[in-house]
Rosetta silent file (secondary structure, phi, psi, omega in degrees, C-alpha in Angstrom):
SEQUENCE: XXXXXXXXXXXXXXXXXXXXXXXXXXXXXXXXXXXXXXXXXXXXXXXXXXXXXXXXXXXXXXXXXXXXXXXXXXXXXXXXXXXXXXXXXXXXXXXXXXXXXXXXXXXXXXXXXXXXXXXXXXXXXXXXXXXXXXXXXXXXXXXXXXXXXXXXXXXXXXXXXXXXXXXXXXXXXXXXXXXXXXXXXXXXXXXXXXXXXXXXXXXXXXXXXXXXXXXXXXXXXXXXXXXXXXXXXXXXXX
SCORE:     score description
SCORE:     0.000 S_00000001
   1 L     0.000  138.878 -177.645    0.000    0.000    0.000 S_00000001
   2 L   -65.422  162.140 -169.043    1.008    3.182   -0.918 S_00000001
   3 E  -132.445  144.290  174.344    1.986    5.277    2.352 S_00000001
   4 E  -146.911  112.488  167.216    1.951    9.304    3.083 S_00000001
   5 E   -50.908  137.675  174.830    3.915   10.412    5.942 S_00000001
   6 E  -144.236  156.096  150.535    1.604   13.697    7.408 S_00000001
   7 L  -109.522 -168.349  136.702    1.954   16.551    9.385 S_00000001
   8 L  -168.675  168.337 -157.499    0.270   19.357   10.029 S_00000001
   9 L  -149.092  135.902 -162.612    0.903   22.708   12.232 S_00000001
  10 E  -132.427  155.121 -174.226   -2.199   24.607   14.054 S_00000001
  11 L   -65.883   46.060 -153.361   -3.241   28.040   15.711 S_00000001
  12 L   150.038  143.949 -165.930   -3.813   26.187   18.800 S_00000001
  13 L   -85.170  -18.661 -144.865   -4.055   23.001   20.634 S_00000001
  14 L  -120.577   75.678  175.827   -7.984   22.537   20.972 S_00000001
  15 H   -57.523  -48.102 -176.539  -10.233   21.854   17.091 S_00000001
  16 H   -46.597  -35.947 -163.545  -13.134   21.807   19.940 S_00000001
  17 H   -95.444    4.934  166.565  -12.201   25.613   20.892 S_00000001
  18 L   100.994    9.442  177.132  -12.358   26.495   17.101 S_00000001
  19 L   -66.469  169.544 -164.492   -8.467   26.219   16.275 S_00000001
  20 L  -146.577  157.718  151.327   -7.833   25.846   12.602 S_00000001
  21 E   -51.037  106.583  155.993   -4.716   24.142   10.401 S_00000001
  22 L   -75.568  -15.855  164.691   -2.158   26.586    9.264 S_00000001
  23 E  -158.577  151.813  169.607    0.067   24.206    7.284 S_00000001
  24 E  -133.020  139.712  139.341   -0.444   20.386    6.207 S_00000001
  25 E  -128.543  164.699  171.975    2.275   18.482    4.594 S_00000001
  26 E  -138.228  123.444  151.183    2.237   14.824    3.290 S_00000001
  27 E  -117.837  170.301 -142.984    5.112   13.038    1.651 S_00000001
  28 E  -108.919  136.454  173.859    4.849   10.237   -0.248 S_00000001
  29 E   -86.615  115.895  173.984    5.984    6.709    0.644 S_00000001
  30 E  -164.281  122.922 -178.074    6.297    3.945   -1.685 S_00000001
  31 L    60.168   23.331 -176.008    8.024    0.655   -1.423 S_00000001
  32 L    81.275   10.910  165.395   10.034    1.772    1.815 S_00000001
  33 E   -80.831  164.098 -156.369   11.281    4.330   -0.197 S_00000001
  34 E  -132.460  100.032  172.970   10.782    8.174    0.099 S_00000001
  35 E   -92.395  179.365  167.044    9.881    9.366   -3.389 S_00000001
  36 E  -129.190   81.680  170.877    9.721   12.665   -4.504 S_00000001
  37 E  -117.181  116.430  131.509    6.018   13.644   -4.600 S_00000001
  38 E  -109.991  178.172  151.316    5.092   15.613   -1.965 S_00000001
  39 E  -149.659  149.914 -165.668    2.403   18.774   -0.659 S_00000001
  40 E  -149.370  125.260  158.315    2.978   21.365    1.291 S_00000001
  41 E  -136.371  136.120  173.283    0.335   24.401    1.801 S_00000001
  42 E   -90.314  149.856 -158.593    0.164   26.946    4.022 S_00000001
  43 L  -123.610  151.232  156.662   -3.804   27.978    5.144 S_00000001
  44 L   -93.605  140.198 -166.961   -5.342   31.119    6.243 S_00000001
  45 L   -95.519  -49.432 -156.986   -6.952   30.345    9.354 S_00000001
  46 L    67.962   48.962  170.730   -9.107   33.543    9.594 S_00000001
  47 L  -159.979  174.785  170.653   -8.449   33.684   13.121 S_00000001
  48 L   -81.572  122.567  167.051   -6.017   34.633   15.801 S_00000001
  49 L   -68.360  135.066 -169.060   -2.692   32.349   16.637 S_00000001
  50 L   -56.616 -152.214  150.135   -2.318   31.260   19.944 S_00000001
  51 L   -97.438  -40.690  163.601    1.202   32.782   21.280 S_00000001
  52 L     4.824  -72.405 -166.427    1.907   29.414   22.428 S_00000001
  53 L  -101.435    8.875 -175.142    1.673   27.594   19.392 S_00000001
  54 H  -101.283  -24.097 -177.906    3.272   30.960   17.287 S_00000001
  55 H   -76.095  -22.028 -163.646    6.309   30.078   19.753 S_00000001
  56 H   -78.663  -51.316 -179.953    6.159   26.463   18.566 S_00000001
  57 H   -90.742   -8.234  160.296    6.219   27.023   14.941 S_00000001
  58 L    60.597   61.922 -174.863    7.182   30.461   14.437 S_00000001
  59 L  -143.523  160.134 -108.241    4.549   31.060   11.831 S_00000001
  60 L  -178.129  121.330  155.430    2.675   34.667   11.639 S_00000001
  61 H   -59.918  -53.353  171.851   -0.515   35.340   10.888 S_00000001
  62 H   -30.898  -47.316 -173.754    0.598   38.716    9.510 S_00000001
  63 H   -77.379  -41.025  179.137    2.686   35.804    6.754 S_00000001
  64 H   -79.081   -6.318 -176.761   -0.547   33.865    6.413 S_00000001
  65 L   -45.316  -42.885 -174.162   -2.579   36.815    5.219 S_00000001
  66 L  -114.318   23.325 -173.018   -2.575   35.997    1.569 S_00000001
  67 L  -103.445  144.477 -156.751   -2.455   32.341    1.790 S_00000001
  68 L   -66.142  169.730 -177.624   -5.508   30.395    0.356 S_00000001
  69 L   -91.929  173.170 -146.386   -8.347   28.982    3.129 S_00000001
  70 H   -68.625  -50.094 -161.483   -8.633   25.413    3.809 S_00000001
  71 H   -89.993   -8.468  140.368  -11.531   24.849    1.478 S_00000001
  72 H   -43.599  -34.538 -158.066   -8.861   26.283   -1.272 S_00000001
  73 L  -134.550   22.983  141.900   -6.642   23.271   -1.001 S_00000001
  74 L   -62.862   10.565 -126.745   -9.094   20.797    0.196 S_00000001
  75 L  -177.906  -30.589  171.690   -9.852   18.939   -3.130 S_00000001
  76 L  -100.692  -24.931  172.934   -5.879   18.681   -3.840 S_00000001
  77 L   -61.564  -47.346 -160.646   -5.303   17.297   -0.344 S_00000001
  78 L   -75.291  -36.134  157.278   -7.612   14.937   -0.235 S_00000001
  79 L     0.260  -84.539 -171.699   -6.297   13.942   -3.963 S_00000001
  80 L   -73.935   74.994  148.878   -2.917   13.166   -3.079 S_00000001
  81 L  -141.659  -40.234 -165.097   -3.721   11.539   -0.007 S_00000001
  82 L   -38.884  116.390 -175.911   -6.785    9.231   -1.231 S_00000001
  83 L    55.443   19.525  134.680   -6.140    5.381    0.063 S_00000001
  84 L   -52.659  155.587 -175.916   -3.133    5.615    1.495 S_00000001
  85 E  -116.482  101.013  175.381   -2.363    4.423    4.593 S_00000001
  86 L   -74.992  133.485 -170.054   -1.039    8.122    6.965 S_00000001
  87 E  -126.185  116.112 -175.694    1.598    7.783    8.989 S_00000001
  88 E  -134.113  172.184 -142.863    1.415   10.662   11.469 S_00000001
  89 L  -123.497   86.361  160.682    3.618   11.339   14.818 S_00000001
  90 L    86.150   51.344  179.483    0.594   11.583   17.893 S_00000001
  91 H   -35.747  -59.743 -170.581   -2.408   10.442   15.117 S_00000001
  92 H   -93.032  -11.249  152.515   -5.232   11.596   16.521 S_00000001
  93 H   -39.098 -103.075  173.899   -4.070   15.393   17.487 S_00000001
  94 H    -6.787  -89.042 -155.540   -3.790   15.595   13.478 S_00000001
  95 H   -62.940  -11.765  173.874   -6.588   13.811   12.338 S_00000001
  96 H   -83.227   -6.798  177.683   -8.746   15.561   14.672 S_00000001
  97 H   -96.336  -29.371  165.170   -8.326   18.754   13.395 S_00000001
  98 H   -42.910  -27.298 -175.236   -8.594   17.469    9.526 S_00000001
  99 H   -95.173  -38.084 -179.776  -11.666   16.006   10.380 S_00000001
 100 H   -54.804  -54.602 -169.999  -13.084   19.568   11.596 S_00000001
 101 H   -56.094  -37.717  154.061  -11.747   21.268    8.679 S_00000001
 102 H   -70.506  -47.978  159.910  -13.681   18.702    6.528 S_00000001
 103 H     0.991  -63.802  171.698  -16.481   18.934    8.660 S_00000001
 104 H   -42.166  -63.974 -158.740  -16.713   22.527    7.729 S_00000001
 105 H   -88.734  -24.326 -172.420  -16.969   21.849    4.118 S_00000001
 106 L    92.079   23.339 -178.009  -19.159   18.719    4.437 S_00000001
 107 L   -66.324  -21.488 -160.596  -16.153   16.054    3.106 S_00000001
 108 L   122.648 -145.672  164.678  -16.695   13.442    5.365 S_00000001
 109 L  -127.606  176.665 -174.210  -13.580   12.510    8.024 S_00000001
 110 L   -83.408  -26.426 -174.090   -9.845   12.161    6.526 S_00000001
 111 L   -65.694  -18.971 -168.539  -10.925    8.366    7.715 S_00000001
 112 L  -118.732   49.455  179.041  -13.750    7.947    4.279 S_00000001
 113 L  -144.183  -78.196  177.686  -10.385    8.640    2.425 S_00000001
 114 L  -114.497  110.905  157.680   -7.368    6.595    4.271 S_00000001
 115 L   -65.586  -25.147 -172.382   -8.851    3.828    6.464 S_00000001
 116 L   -98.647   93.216 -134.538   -5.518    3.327    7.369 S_00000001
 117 L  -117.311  123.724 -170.201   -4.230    5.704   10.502 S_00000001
 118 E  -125.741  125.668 -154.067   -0.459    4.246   11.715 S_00000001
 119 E  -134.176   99.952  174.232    0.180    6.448   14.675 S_00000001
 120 H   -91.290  -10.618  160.319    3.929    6.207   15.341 S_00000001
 121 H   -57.067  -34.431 -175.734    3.898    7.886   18.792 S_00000001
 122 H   -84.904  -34.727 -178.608    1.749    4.840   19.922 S_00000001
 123 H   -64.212  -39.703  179.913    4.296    2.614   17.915 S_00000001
 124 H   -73.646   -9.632  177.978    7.109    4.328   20.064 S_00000001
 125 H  -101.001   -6.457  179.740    5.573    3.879   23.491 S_00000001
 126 H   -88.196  -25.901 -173.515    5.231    0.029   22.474 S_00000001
 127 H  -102.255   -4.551 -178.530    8.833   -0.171   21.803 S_00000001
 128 L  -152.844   43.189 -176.893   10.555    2.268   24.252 S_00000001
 129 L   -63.845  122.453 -159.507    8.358    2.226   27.074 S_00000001
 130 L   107.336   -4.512 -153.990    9.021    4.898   30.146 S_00000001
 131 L  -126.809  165.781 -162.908   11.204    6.681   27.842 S_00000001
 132 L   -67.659  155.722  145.197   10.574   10.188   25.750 S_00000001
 133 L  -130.017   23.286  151.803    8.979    9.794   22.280 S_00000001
 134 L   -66.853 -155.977 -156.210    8.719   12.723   20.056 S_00000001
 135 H  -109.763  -27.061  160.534   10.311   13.101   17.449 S_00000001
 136 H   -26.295  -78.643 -172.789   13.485   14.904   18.734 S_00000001
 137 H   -43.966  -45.731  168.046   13.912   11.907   21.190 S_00000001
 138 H   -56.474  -44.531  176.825   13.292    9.531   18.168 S_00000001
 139 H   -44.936  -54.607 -168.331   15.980   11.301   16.032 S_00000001
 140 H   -73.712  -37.355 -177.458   18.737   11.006   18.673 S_00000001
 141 H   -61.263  -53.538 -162.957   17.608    7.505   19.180 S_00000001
 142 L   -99.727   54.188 -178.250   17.634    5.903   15.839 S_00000001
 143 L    11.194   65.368  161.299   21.175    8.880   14.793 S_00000001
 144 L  -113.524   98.264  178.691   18.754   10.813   12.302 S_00000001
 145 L   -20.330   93.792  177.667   20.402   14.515   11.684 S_00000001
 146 L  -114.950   15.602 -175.143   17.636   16.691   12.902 S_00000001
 147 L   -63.230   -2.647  164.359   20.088   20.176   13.608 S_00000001
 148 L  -105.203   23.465  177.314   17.824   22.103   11.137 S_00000001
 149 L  -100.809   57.184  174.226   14.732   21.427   13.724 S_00000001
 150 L   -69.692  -21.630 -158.577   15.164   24.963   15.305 S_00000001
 151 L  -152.585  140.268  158.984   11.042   25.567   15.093 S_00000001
 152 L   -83.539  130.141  172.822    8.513   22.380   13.951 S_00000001
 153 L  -105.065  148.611 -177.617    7.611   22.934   10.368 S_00000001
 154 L   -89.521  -43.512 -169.638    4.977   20.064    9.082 S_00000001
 155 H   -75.046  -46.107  165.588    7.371   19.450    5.753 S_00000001
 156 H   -68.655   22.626 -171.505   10.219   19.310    7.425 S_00000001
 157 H  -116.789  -54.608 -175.553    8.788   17.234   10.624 S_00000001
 158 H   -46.079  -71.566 -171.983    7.409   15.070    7.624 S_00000001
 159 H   -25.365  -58.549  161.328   10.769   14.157    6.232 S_00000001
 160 H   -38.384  -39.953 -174.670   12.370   13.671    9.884 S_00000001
 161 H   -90.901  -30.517  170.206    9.162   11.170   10.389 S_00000001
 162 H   -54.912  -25.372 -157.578    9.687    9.108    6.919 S_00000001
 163 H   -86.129  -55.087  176.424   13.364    8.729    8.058 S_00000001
 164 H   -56.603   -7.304 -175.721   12.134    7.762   11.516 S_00000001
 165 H  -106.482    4.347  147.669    9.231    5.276   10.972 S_00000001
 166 H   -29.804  -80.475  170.616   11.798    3.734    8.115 S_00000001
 167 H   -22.983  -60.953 -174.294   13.881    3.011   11.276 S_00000001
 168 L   -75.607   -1.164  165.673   11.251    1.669   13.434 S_00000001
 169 L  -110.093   -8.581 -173.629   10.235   -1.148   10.761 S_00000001
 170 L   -31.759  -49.232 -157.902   13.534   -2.082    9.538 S_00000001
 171 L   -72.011  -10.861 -175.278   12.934   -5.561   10.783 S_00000001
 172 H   -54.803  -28.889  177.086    9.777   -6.222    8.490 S_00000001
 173 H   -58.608  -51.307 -169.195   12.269   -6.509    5.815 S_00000001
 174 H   -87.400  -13.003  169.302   13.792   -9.506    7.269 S_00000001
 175 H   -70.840  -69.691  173.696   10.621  -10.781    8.380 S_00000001
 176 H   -48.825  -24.813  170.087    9.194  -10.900    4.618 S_00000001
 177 H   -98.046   -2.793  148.106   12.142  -12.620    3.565 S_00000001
 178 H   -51.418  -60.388 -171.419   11.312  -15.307    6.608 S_00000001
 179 H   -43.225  -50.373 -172.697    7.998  -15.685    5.108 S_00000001
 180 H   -81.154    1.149 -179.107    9.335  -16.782    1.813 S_00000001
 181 H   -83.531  -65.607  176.160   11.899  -18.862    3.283 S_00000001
 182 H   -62.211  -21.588  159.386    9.384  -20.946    5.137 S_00000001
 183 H   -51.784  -39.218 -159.506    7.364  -20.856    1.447 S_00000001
 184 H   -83.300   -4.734 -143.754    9.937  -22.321    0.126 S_00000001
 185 H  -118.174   -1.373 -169.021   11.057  -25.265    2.949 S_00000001
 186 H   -94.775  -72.591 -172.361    6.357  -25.642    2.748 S_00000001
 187 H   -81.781    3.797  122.661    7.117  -26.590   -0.851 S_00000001
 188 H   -36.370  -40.268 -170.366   10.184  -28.896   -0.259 S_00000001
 189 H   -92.157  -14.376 -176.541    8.326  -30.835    2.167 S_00000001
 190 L   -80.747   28.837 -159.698    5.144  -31.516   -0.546 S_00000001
 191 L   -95.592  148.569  149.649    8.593  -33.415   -2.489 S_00000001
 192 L  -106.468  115.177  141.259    7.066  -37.278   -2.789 S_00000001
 193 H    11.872  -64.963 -153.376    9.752  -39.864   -2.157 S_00000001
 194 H   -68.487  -16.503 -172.195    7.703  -42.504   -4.258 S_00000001
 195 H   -71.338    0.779  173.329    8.126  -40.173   -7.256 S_00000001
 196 L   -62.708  122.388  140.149   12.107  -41.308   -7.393 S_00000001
 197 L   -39.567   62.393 -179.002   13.451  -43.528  -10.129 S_00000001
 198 L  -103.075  119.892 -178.592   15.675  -46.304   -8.220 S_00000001
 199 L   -96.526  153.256 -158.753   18.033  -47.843  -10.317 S_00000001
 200 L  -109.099  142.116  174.480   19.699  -51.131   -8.762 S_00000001
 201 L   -68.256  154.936  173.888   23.678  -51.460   -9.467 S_00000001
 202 L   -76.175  160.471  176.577   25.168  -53.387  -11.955 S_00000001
 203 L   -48.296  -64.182  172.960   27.430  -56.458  -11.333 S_00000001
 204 L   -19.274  -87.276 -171.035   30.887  -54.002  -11.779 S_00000001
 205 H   -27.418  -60.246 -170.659   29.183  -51.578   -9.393 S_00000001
 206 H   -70.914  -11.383  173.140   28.063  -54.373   -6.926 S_00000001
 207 H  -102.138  -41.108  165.155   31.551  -56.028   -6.521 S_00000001
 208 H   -61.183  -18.031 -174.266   33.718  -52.217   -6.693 S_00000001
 209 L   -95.438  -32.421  171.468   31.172  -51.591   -3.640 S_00000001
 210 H   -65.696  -18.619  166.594   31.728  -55.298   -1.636 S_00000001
 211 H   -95.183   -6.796 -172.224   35.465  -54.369   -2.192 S_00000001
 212 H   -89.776  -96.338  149.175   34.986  -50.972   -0.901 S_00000001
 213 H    22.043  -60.522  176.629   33.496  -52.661    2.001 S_00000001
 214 H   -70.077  -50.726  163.423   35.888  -55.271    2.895 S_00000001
 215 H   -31.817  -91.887  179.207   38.531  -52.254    2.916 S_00000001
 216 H   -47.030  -35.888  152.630   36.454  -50.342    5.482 S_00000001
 217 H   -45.381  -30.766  171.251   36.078  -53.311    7.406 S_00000001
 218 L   -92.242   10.857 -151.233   39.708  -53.988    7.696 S_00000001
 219 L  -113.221  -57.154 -166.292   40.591  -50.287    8.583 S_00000001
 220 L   -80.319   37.150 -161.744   37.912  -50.973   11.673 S_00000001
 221 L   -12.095   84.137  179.029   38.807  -54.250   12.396 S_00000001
 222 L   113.209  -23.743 -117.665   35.788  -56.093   12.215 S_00000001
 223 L  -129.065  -32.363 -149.458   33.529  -53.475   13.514 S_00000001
 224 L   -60.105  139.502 -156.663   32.616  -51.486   10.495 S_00000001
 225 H   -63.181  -33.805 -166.409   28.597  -50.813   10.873 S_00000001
 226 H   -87.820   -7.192  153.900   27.741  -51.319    7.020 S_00000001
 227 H   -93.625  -15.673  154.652   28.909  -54.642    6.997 S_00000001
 228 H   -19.988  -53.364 -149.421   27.287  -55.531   10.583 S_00000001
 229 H   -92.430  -16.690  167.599   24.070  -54.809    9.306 S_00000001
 230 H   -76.673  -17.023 -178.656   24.555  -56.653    6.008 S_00000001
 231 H  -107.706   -4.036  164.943   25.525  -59.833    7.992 S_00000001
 232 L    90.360   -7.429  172.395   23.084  -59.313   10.514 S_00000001
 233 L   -47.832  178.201 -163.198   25.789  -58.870   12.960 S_00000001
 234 L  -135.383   -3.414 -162.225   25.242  -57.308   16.359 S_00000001
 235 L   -68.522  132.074 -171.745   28.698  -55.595   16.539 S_00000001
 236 L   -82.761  148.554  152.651   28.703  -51.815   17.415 S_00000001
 237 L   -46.873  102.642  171.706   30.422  -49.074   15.194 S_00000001
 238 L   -43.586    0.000    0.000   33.865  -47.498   15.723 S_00000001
């Protein structure tokens, strides 16, 4: 399935108190690869930024003034986005404000689009539990260069999270080549026996192997197991 890493960056912490999206990005995923289709828009909110969240992201209403509204770029988002499976950093923060902004216009949820929500903060508390998990914390953990993350940006947070949930799946790779490994050892064992050809030696053959035989008998004086068991002997193997 195709995959699109998302972000997004908002006046505010609260969609219930009427907070709006100010930037979305999504980049695009494909075969554990990072291609390069992304989108990145910046929104007019029509509202006031919290100071808070203007501290987190350093973004300016005053800068957003001439930037299209939501229900501008709503028809190209959901576009690029449609049946993918979004891979977002703290999943339902996002998607809850995406689904108000579709709300608004009367789209649906981001959810009648991509069924498929991969939440990698909830992947990181299954895998590093008691310990920090943003995306900072991930970066120094899995050594991904994050020294241009002076303010979160959604395209650049996106990139930082493609490198990190890369990291945090590596082993699937080696799992899918288990799977076929055990395909292959499933259709080894379907082999039948009775479908073998056994051809019986020749006189030559049957006298070069009874001389082979007496040789290996004399090296083990007496003892050697393949003529025991041809003579019915009871004598153990050297």
């Amino acid at each position: 399935m195709r995959q699109i890493v998302l972000d997004t960056e908002t006046t505010g912490l609260e969609h219930a108190q009427g907070h709006r999206i100010i930037e979305v990005a999504a980049l695009e995923v494909s075969n554990r690869r990072v291609t390069d289709r992304y989108l990145h828009r910046y929104i007019n909110p029509e509202r006031e930024i919290d100071e808070g969240a203007q501290q987190v992201h350093g973004i300016t209403l005053e800068f957003l003034q001439d930037k299209p509204r939501f229900e501008g770029i709503a028809q190209e988002f959901l576009d690029f986005v449609r049946g993918a499976e979004l891979i977002i950093h703290n999943a339902p923060f996002d998607v809850g404000f995406l689904n108000a902004e579709l709300a608004r216009l009367d789209l649906g949820r981001i959810q009648d689009y991509c069924p498929v929500i991969t939440d990698t903060l909830k992947m990181a508390k299954n895998m590093r539990p008691g310990q920090k998990n943003n995306l900072d914390a991930l970066c120094r953990h899995y050594g991904i260069d994050n020294s241009s993350r002076t303010l979160h940006g959604a395209l650049l947070d996106t990139e930082l999270l493609a490198e990190v949930f890369l990291a945090m799946t590596r082993g699937q790779e080696s799992l899918i080549m288990d799977l076929g490994a055990e395909e292959q050892q499933s259709e080894q064992a379907a082999f039948n026996p009775a479908d073998l050809v056994v051809l019986a030696a020749n006189a030559a053959e049957t006298t070069e192997h009874e001389a082979y035989l007496d040789s290996l008998d004399k090296a083990a004086k007496g003892t050697c197991v393949w003529r025991a068991n041809a003579t019915g002997s009871s004598a153990e193997p050297v």
